[in-house]
N, C-alpha and C positions, 0 to 999 in steps of 0.2 A: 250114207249121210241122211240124214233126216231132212223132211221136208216142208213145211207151212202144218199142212194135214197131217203130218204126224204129229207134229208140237200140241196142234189145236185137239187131236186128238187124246194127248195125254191129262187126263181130270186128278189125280193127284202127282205133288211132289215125289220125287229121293230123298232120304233124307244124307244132309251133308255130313260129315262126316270131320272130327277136329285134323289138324295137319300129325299131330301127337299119335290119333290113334292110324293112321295113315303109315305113320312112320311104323310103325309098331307091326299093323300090320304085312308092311314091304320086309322087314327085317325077319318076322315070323315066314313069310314063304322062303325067303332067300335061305333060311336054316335050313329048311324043309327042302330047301332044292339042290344043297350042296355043292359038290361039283359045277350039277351043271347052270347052278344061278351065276358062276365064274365064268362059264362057255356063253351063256345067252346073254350074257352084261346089266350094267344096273339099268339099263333105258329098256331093255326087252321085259324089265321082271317090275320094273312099274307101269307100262302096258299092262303088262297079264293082268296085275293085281287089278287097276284100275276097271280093264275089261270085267275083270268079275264079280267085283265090289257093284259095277253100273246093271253088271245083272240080275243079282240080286238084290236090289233096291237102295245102295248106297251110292253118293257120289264123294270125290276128295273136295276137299277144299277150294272156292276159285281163284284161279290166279290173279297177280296183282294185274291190273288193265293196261297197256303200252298207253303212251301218253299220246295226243292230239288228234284224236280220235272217240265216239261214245265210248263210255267205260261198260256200257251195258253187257252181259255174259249170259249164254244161254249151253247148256252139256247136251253135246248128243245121244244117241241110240247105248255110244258104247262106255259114256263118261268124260270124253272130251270135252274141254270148256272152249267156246266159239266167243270172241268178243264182237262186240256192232263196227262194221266200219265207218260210220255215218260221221258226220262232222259231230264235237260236243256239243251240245243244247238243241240237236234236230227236237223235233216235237217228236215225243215217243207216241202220242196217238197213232203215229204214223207205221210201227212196229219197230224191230232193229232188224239190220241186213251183217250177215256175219260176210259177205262177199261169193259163196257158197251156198246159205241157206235164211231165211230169213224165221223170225219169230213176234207175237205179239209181246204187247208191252207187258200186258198183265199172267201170261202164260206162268202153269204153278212155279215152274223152278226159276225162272228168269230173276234173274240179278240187277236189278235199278241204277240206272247211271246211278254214278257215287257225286255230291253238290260240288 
């Protein structure tokens, strides 16, 4: 999991990636795995995907935000989207805290409470 120093560490974005081509690509490996994308299930084969897409420079799409909580979203090391747990409208000067790991407001990939 990523940590403060890692986030602050990272100087350019991922780029994101549409849910379209997301899909496109989870379908492309699932051909390509045949069999056994049936044995490992659809949850294990969009990990992979997601795990390798965040390694080589892309992230999926972020999720929609659970509600009564910051909407703010920050992806880890491996493409995970983490949301803030913090009340809506804390002062983001403050960073967001996923309950886990925290991040600053302006960090390249962070995702801005939504108004």
């Amino acid at each position: 999991m990523a940590d403060a120093a890692d986030v602050e560490a990272q100087s350019t974005a991922r780029t994101v990636i549409t849910e379209e081509r997301y899909a496109s690509v989870v379908k492309s490996t699932r051909d390509s795995l045949g069999k056994w994308a049936q044995a490992m299930g659809e949850e294990k084969v969009e990990e992979f995907v997601t795990t390798v897409l965040a390694g080589v420079g892309f992230l999926t799409p972020a999720p929609e935000p659970e509600p009564d909580q910051c909407s703010a979203m920050y992806p880890d090391e491996v493409g995970d989207w983490w949301q803030c747990q913090e009340e809506p409208g804390h002062d983001p000067a403050d960073g967001h805290d996923s309950g886990e790991w925290s991040w600053p407001h302006d960090a390249p990939e962070a995702v801005p409470p939504r108004a």
